[in-house]
N, C-alpha and C positions, 0 to 999 in steps of 0.2 A: 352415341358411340357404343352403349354398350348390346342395343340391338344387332347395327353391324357388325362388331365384331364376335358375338356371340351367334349370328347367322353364319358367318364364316365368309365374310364380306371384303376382311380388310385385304387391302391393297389391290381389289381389285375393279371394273369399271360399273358406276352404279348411272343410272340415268335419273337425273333430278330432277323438280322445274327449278326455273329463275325467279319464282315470283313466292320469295319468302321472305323469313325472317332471316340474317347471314350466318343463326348459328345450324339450321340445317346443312348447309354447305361445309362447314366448319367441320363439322362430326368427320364428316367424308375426309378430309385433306388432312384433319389429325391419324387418321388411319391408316392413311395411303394410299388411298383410293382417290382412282379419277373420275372426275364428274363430267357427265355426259349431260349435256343441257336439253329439255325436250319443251318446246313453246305451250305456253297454257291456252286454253277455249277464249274465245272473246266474250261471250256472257258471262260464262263460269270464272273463269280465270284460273279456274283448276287446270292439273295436268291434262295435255293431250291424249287421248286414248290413242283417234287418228297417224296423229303424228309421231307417239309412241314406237305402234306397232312398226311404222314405216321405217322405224330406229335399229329396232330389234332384230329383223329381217336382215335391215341392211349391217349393221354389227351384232352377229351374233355371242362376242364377247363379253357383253352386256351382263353381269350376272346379277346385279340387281333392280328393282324400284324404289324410289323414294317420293309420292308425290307428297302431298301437305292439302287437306284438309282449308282452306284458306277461310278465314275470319270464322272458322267454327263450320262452316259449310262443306255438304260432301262434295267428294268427287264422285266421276261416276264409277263407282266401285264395281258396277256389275262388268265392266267393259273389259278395266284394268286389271280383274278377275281372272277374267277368260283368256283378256293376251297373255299376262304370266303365266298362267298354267300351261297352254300352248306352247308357250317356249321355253320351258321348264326356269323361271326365273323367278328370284325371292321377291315378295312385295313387302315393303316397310312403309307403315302411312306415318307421317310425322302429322298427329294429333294433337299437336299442342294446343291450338287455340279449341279443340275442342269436347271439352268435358262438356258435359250436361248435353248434348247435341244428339240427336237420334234419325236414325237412316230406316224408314219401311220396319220399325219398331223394334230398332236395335240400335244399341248406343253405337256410335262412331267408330269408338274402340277397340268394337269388338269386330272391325273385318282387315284383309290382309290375313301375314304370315307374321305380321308383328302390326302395332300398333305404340306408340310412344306417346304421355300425354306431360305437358308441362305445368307444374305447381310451383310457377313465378306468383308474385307477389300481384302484377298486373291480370292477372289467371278470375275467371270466374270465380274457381274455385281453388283456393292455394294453401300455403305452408307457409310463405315468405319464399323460401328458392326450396327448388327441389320437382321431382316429377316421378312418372311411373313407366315401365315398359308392359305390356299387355301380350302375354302369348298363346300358343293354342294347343302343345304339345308339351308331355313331362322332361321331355329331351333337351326342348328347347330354354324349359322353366329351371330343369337344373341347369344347364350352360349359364345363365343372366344369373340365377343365384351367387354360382360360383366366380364369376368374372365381378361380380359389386363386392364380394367380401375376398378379395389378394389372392383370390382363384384356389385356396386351402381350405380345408373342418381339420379341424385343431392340426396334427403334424403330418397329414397327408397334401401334398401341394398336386392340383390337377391341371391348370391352366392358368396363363397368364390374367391376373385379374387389375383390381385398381380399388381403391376408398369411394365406393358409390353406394354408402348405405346414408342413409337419412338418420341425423339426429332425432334426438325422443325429444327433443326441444320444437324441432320442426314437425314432427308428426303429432305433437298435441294441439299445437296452431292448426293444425287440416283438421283432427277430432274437432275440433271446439267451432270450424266455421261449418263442418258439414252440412249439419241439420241445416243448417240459412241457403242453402245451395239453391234449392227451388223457389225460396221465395224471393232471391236475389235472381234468379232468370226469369221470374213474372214481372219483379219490377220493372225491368231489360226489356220486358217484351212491350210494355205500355208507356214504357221511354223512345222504344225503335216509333209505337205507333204515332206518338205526338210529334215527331222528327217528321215522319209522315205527313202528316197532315199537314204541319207547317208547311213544309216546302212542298206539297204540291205540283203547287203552277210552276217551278223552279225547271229548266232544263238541265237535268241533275240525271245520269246513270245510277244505278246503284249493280251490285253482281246478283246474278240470276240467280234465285232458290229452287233447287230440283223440287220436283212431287215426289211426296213423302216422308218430306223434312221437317224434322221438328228441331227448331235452331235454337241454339244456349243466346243468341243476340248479343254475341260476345263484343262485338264492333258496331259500329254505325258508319261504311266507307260509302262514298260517294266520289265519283270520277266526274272530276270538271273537263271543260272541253279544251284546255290548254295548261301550258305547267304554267305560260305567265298568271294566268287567269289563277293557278292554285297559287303563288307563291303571293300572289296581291291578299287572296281571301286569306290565308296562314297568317302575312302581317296584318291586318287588320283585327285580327279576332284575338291573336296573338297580343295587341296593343290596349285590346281591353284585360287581359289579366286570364285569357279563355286560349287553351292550348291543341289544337287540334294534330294528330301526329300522322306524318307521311308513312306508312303501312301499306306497302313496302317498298323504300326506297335507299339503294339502286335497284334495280333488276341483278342478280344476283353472276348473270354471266357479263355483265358491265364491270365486273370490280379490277381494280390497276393489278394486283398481287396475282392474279391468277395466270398460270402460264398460256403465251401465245397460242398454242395449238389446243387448248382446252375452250377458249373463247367462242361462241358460236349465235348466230343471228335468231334472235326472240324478238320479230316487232311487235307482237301482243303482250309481251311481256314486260316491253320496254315503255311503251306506251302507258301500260297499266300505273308504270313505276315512277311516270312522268307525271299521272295526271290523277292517282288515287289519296285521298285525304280522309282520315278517320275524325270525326265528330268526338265530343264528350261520349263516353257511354258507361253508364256507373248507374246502380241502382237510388244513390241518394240525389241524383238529379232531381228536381223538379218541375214543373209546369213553368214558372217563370224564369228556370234557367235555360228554359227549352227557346220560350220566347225571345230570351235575351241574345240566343247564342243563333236563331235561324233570322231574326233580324237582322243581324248586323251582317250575315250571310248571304243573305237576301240583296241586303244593297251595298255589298261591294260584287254582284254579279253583273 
């Protein structure tokens, strides 16, 4: 929220994808702004560049972007780049799921006209709740200063702000996990590979990693080929004590609340939302939880 409205976003039409978490969406409708749905890649499942552009063109009232980084993974930033600039449009990447993550030897965060990262508790790297907005101008940096601390410095009031500052309670929790940050995405990373190997011979999707990518392994999502098929393996793994979570579902232009004419047709994204299942993925996993949890995987396939 406080990117968009410190961009100078609110109330106005931002193009989003459908295939998130539903508090990206959220931000938008607390603001007033209406969300333009734009369908995500089929390998990627990130936003459409494609179909983007063909949005933009065709509604030039579009004044912002909002794609999402999905499970830590880039979008193709170079693409998403170019169309905003061309069309003179703000780009916001919703980075939550990825800290630690690096694009062609640059962290995630640091491309867009803003970047946003989330320090949830379920976060690679966290505080317990809370997060950060990442900017690239003083302009911009004072605007977000001032909007998290009541939009005032002591009796001068400059803009509308809100209580967005972070407890010293929450910020010694992020001091204090910092340092473990990389050795909690190596473990990740040798946790994704055992998952790997496991399943194999599995007729199992996983989303496409661009070249270049060096990923936080914040996830482990694999696309079964049916939702019956995901909803049988959910209960089952589910009934051993092992929780795997649907990440992300609904597709986010499926929700009842949303008004009629904002509604708009995403079958890649709907599909994605139908059929994508996140695995354990924690650094304190081990080798025989791996075995325990792609077993029993295995033979409810």
């Amino acid at each position: 929220m406080l990117a968009v409205q410190s961009a100078g976003l609110a109330g106005k039409k931002i193009a989003v994808t459908p295939y998130t978490y539903v508090a990206t969406l959220s931000a938008l409708l607390w603001l007033g702004c209406t969300p333009v749905f734009v369908d995500v890649e089929p390998d990627t499942l990130c936003l459409s560049p494609d179909l983007l552009r063909r949005r933009l063109v065709k509604e030039s009232d579009i004044a912002g972007v909002l794609p999402v980084h999905i499970y830590g993974l880039a979008c193709d930033v170079e693409s998403l780049d170019t169309i905003c600039r061309e069309q003179g449009t703000t780009l916001i990447y919703d980075g939550a799921q990825a800290f630690g993550s690096r694009y062609k030897g640059k962290s995630l965060l640091a491309y867009g006209d803003y970047s946003i990262c989330s320090f949830h508790a379920t976060k690679i790297f966290h505080t317990a709740e809370g997060g950060c907005v990442v900017s690239h101008t003083d302009e911009a940096h004072k605007a977000l200063s001032l909007a998290r601390a009541f939009g005032h410095i002591d009796d001068t009031h400059y803009c509308l702000g809100i209580n967005g500052k972070m407890s010293e309670l929450h910020a010694a929790m992020g001091l204090a996990l910092l340092p473990g940050t990389d050795a909690e995405i190596e473990k990740r990373r040798k946790l994704h590979a055992a998952y790997e190997a496991a399943l194999g011979s599995a007729k199992l999707i996983r989303p496409a990693i661009r070249e270049g990518m060096e990923w936080n392994y914040a996830y482990y999502p694999i696309l079964l080929s049916d939702e019956d098929l995901l909803l049988k393996v959910q209960r089952t793994l589910t009934a051993q004590g092992i929780y795997p979570r649907r990440y992300f579902y609904p597709a986010l232009n499926m929700l009842s609340y949303l008004r009629p004419e904002w509604k708009a047709s995403c079958p890649v994204a709907e599909k994605a939302a139908n059929h994508a299942l996140c695995l354990p993925m924690h650094g304190d996993i081990d080798q025989e939880h791996v075995k325990i949890i792609t077993n029993i995987l295995l033979e409810s396939l």
